[in-house]
C-alpha positions in Angstrom: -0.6 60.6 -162.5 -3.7 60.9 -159.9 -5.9 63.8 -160.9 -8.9 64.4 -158.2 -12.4 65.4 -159.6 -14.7 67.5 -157.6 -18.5 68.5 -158.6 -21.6 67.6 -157.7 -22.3 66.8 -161.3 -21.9 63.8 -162.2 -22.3 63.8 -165.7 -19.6 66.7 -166.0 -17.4 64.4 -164.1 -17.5 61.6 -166.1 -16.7 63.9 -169.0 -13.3 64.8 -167.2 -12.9 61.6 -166.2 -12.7 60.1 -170.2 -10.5 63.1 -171.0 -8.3 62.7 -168.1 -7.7 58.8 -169.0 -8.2 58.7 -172.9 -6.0 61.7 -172.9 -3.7 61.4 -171.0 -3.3 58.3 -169.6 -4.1 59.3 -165.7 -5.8 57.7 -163.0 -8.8 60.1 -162.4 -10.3 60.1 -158.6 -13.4 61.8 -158.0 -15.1 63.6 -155.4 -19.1 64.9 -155.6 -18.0 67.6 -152.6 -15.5 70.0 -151.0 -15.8 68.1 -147.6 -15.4 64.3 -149.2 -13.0 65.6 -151.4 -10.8 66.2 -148.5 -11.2 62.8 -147.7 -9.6 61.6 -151.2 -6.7 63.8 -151.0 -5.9 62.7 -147.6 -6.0 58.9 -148.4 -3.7 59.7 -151.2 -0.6 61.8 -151.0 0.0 61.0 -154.8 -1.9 63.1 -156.1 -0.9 65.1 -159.2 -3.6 67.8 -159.5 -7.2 68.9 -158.7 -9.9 70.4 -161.1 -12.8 71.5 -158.7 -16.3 73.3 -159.0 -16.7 76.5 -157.0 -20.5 76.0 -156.0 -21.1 72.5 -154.3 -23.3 72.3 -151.3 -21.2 70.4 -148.8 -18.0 72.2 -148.8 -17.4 74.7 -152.1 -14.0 74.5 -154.1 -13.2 78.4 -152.5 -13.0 76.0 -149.2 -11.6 73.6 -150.9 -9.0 76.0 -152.4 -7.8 77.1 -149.0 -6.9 74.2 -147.5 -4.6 73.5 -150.2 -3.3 76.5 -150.0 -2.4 76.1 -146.5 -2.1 72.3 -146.6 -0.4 71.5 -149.8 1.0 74.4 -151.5 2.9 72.4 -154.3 -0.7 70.5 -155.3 -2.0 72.5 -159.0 -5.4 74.0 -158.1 -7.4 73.9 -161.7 -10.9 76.3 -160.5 -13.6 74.6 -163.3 -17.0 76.8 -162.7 -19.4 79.2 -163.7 -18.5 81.9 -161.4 -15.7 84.5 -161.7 -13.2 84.3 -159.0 -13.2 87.8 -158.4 -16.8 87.0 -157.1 -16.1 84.2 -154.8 -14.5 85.3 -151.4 -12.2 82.7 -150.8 -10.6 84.2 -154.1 -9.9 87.3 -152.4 -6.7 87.1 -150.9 -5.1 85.0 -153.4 -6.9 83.8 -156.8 -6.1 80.3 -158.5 -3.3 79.9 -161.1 -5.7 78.0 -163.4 -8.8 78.5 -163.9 -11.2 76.8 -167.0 -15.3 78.5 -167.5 -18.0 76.8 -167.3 -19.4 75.9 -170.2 -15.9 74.7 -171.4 -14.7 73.0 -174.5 -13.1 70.0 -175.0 -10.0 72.2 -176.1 -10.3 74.3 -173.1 -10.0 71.7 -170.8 -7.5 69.8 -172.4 -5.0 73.1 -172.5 -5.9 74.0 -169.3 -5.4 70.5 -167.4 -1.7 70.2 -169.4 -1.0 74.0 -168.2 -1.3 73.2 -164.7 0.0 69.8 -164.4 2.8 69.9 -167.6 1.1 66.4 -168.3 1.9 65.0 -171.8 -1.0 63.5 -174.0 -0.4 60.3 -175.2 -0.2 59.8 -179.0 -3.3 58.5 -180.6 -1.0 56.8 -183.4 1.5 55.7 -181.3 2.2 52.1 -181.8 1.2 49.1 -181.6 -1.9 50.6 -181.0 -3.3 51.6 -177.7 -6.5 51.6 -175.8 -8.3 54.0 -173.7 -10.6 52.9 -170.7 -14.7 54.0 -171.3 -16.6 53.5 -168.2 -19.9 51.5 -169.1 -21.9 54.6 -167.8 -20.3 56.9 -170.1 -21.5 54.5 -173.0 -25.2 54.3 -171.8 -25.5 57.4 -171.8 -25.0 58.2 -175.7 -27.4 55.4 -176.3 -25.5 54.3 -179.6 -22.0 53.5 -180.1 -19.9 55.7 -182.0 -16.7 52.9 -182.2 -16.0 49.3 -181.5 -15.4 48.4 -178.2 -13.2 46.0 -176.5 -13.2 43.8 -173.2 -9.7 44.0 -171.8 -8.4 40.1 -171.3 -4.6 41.0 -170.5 -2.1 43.7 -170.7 -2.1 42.2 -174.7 -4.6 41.3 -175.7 -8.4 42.9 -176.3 -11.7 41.4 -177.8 -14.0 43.1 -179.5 -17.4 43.1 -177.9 -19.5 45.8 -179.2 -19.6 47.3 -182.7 -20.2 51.1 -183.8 -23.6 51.8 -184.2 -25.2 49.3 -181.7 -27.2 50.4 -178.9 -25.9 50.5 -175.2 -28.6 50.5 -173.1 -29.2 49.9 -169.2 -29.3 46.1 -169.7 -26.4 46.1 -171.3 -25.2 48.3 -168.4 -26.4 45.9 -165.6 -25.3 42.9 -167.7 -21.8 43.7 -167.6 -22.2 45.4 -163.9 -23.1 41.8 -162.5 -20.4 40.8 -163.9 -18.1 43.3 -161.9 -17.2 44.9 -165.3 -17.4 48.8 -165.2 -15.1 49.4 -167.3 -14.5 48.5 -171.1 -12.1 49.9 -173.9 -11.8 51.4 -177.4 -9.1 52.7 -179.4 -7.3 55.7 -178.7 -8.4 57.3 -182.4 -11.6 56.5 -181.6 -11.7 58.4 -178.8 -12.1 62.0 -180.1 -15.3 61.0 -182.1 -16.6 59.6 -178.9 -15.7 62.4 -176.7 -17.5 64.8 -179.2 -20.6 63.1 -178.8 -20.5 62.5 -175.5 -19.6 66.0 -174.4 -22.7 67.4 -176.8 -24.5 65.2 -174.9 -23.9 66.1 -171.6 -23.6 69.5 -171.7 -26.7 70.4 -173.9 -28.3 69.1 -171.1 -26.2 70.7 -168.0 -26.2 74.4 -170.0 -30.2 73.9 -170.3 -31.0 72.8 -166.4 -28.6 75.4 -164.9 -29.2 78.8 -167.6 -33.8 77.5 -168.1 -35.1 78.1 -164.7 -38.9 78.0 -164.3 -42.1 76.0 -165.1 -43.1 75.1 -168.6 -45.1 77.0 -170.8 -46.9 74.6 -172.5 -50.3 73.3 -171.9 -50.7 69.5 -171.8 -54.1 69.6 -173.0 -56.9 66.9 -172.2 -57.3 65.1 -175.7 -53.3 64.4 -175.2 -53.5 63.0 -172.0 -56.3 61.2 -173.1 -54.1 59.4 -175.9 -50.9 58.8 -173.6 -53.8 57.6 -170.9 -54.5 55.1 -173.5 -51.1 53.7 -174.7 -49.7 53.7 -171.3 -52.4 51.2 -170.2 -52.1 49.2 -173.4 -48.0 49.3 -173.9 -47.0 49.7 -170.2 -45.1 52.7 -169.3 -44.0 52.5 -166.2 -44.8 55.1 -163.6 -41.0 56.6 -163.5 -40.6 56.7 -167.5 -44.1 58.7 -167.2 -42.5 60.8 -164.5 -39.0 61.1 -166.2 -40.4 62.0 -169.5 -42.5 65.1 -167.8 -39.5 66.2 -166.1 -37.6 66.0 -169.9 -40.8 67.1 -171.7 -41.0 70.6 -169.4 -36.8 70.9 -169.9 -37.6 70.6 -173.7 -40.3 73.5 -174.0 -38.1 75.7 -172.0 -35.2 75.4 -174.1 -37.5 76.1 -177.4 -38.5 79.0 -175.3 -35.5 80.3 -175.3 -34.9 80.7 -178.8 -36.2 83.7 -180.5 -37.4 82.2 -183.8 -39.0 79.0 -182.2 -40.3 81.0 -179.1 -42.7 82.8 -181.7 -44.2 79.3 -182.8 -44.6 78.0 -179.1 -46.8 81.1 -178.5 -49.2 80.5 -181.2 -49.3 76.6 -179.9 -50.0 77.8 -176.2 -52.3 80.5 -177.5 -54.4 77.3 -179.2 -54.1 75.0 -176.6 -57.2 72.5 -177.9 -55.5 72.8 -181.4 -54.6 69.3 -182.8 -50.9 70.3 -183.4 -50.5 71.3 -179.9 -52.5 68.2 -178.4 -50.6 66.1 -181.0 -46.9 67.6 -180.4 -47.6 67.2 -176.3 -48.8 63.7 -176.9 -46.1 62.4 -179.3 -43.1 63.8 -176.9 -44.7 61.4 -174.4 -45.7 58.7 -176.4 -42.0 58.8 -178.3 -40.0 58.6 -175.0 -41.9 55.7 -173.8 -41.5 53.6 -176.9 -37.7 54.3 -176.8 -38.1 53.1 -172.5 -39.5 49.6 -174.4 -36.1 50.0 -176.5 -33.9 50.1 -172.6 -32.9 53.4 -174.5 -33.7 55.3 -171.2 -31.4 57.8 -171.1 -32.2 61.4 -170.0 -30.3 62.8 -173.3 -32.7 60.5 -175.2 -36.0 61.6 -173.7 -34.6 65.0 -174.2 -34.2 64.8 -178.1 -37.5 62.5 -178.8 -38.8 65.7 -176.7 -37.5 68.5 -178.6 -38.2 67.0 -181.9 -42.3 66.4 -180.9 -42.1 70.2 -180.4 -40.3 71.2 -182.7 -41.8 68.7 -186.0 -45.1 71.0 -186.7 -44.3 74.3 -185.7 -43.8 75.6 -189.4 -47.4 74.5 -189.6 -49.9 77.2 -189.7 -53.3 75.3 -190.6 -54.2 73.1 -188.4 -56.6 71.0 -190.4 -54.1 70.6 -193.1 -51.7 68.9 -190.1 -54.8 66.7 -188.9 -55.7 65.7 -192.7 -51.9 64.7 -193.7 -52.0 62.8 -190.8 -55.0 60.6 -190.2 -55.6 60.6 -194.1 -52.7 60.7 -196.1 -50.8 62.4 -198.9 -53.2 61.3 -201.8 -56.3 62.8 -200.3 -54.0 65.7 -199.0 -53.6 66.7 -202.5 -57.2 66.5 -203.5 -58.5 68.6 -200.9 -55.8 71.2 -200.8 -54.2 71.3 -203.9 -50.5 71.0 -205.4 -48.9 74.3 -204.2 -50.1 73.0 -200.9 -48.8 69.9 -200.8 -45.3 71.1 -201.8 -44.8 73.7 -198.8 -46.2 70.8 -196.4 -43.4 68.0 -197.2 -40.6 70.9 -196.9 -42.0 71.2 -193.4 -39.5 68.5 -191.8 -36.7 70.3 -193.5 -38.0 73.8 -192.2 -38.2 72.1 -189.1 -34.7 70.9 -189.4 -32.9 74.7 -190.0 -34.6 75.7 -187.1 -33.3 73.1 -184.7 -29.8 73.6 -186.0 -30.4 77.3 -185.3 -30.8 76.8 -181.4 -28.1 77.4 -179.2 -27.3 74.3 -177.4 -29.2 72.1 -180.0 -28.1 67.9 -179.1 -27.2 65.2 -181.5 -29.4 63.9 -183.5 -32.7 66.4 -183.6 -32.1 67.9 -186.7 -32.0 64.0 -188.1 -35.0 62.9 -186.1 -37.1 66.0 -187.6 -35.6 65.7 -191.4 -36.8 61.7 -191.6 -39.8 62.1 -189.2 -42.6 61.5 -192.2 -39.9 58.9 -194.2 -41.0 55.0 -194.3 -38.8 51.9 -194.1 -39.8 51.0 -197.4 -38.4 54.5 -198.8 -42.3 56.0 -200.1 -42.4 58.8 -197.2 -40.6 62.2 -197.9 -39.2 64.6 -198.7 -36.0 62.6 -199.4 -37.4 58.9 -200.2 -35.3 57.7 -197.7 -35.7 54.1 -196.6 -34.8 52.1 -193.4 -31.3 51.7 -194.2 -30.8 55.7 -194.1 -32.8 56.0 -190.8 -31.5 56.4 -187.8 -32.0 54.6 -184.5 -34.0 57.2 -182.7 -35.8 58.5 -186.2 -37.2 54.6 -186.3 -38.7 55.2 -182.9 -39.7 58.6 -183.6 -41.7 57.1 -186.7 -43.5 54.2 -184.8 -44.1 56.7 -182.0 -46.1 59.4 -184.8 -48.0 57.0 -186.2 -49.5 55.4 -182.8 -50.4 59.0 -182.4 -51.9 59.3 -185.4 -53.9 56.5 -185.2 -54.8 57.2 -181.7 -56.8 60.2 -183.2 -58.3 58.1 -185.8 -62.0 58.3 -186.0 -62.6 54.8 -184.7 -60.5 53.9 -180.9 -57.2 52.7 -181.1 -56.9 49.1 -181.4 -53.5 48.5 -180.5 -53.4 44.6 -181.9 -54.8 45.6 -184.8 -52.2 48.5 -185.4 -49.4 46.1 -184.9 -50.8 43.3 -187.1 -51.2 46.0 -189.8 -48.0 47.3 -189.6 -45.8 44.7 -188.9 -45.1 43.7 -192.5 -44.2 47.6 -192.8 -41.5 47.5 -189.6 -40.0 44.1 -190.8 -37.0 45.4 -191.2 -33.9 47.2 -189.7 -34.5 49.1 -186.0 -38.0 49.0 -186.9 -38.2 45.6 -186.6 -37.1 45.5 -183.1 -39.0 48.3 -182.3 -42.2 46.2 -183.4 -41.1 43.0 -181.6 -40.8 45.3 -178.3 -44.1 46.8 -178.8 -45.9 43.2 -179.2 -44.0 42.0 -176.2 -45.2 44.6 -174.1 -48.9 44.4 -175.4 -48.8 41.0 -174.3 -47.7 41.7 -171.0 -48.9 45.1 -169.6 -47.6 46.6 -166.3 -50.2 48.0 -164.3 -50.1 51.7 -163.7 
């Protein structure tokens, strides 16, 4: 069965798109308008359904909804939006049989699409086993795979390409792309762990641009742009990851905003603007998402975490030296100049800082991790769980590198960027720190000009 798409987002349509196919086993069309939509349903006659938006500049799905109406009658109408049909005046006269809200579930969807099209799902452990198409967009945009996947050969026959856990990043993207490859496979009972992710993904991001409107709150102050001045020129950010991280940097302290418990700590920091943890937080959310650009892990769902997770990682903190102290000089003078009972509330502060991320509404993959390891070492001596490189996650690994280039950066002496890297480079031997490294020296070598 042909099932049309029609929203402006693309993101969301991609998400309807994996359901549509993983699910269900249908050939999913899309449209990013009312007007080009019409277009699609014209060149094919087939079709077996349409899920529309209601607000879409270009020709809205109320439009849209009409000329089906009047057009063809028989073809299911499924109304995906934010808006109430009783509020739309196309709806008036005559209100679609199906309707799904905006911001739906996975669930929701799913019953919705098999109400209005009587569409059967096709059994995950149906056998021999089966495959579901992933488009290699979908899979650059969770970063890290969450399944094998396969590169169809025949009807028959798949090989494995990819294996859970490895990154998918825009080269991988573009490699397969210039090899007219846009599509690639995994298995069907793979697809729900997948679909989880991806959804999360997406729509933490969607419900935080359409429900956050206006500017930041957050002052970037001058010592912070003084430190990403620096490692820019040295490491080479590129001007559009500079500009792509603001954009995800000012999303990120609108959505900690938002939440009434973290709101409270943002205050203080924009209160203290020339504090360290406020020049140090700004500083790390730009210096993290452009160590993770080094990575090709460029995706806006990335910058968004590695954002949310430099705000987020000292806001427990209350004393400012103490921050500045455990950072440039370490836990053993830490406990000297500020004692035991000290030192215990300050390495609880990445599990405080985890319970509050898991607390916000809308809260992505993968913060809550990124804050709980963000003072753990590959070699397992950081806290508070003594994890080592093995436990870490990808994005934790960058996360890691990225706070202690900051740290250094506000060192007493300047930041000697070959000296860091020949310092640490027997500590980030090993695991995603390793590659991490390797991409640092690669780009200290060759610096883009900004």
């Amino acid at each position: 069965m042909k099932i049309l798409i029609v929203d402006d987002e693309p993101e969301l349509r991609e998400i309807v798109a994996f359901i549509l196919e993983s699910r269900f086993g249908a050939e999913a069309l899309e449209a990013p308008s009312g007007r080009l939509a019409l277009e699609v349903i014209q060149a094919n006659p087939d079709l077996g359904c349409v899920i529309s938006d209601y607000n879409m500049p270009d020709g809205n799905g109320g439009e849209l909804f009409r000329y089906l109406r009047k057009n063809h009658p028989d073809l299911p109408f499924l109304l995906c939006s934010t808006f109430q049909p009783k509020d739309c005046p196309e709806f008036q006269d005559e209100v679609p049989a199906f309707t799904v809200p905006k911001p739906f579930t996975t669930s929701q969807l799913l019953q919705a699409i098999q109400t209005a099209t009587r569409i059967e799902a096709v059994d995950p452990n149906a056998k021999p086993a089966t495959f579901c198409r992933v488009r290699t967009s979908a899979l650059q945009k969770t970063n890290f795979l969450t399944c094998d996947v396969y590169l169809k050969l025949s009807d028959s026959k798949y090989v494995k390409v990819m294996h859970a856990g490895d990154p998918f990043t825009e080269a991988d993207g573009e490699r397969y792309h210039l090899k007219k490859i846009d599509v690639l496979y995994m298995r069907l009972r793979d697809c729900d762990t997948f679909l989880d992710r991806f959804s999360k993904e997406i729509l933490s991001l969607s419900h935080a641009k359409q429900s956050l409107p206006g500017p930041a709150a957050m002052v970037v102050t001058q010592s912070s742009i003084e430190v990403v001045h620096e490692l820019t020129h040295h490491l080479g950010f590129t001007p559009q990851v500079q500009e792509l991280t603001k954009a995800s940097v000012e999303l990120s302290i609108r959505c900690i905003s938002e939440d009434a418990t973290l709101s409270r700590f943002l205050e203080r920091l924009t209160a203290h603007p020339d504090s360290y943890i406020t020049s140090h937080s700004s500083a790390l959310a730009y210096v993290s998402c452009g160590v993770a650009s080094l990575m090709s892990w460029n995706s806006e769902a990335t910058r968004h975490k590695l954002a949310l997770a430099s705000f987020i990682h000292d806001l427990s903190l209350e004393n400012d030296k103490m921050a500045l102290d455990a950072d440039l000089h370490g836990m053993g003078r830490f406990v000297e100049i500020y004692g035991a009972e000290a030192f215990e509330t300050f390495v609880k502060h990445p599990e405080e800082a985890a319970k509050y991320a898991q607390q916000m509404r809308e809260m992505p993959p993968d913060v809550d991790i990124i804050l709980t390891q963000h003072h753990e070492q590959p070699d397992g001596t950081g806290f508070p769980y003594r994890q080592n490189y093995r436990r870490m996650s990808p994005l934790s690994s960058v996360f890691i590198v990225a706070h202690d280039l900051v740290n250094c950066s506000y060192g007493e002496t300047p930041l000697d960027l070959k000296t860091f890297l020949e310092r640490t480079e027997r500590r980030y031997s090993v695991g995603h720190f390793k590659k991490i490294h390797a991409a640092l020296k690669a780009s200290l070598m060759a610096p883009v000009s900004v």
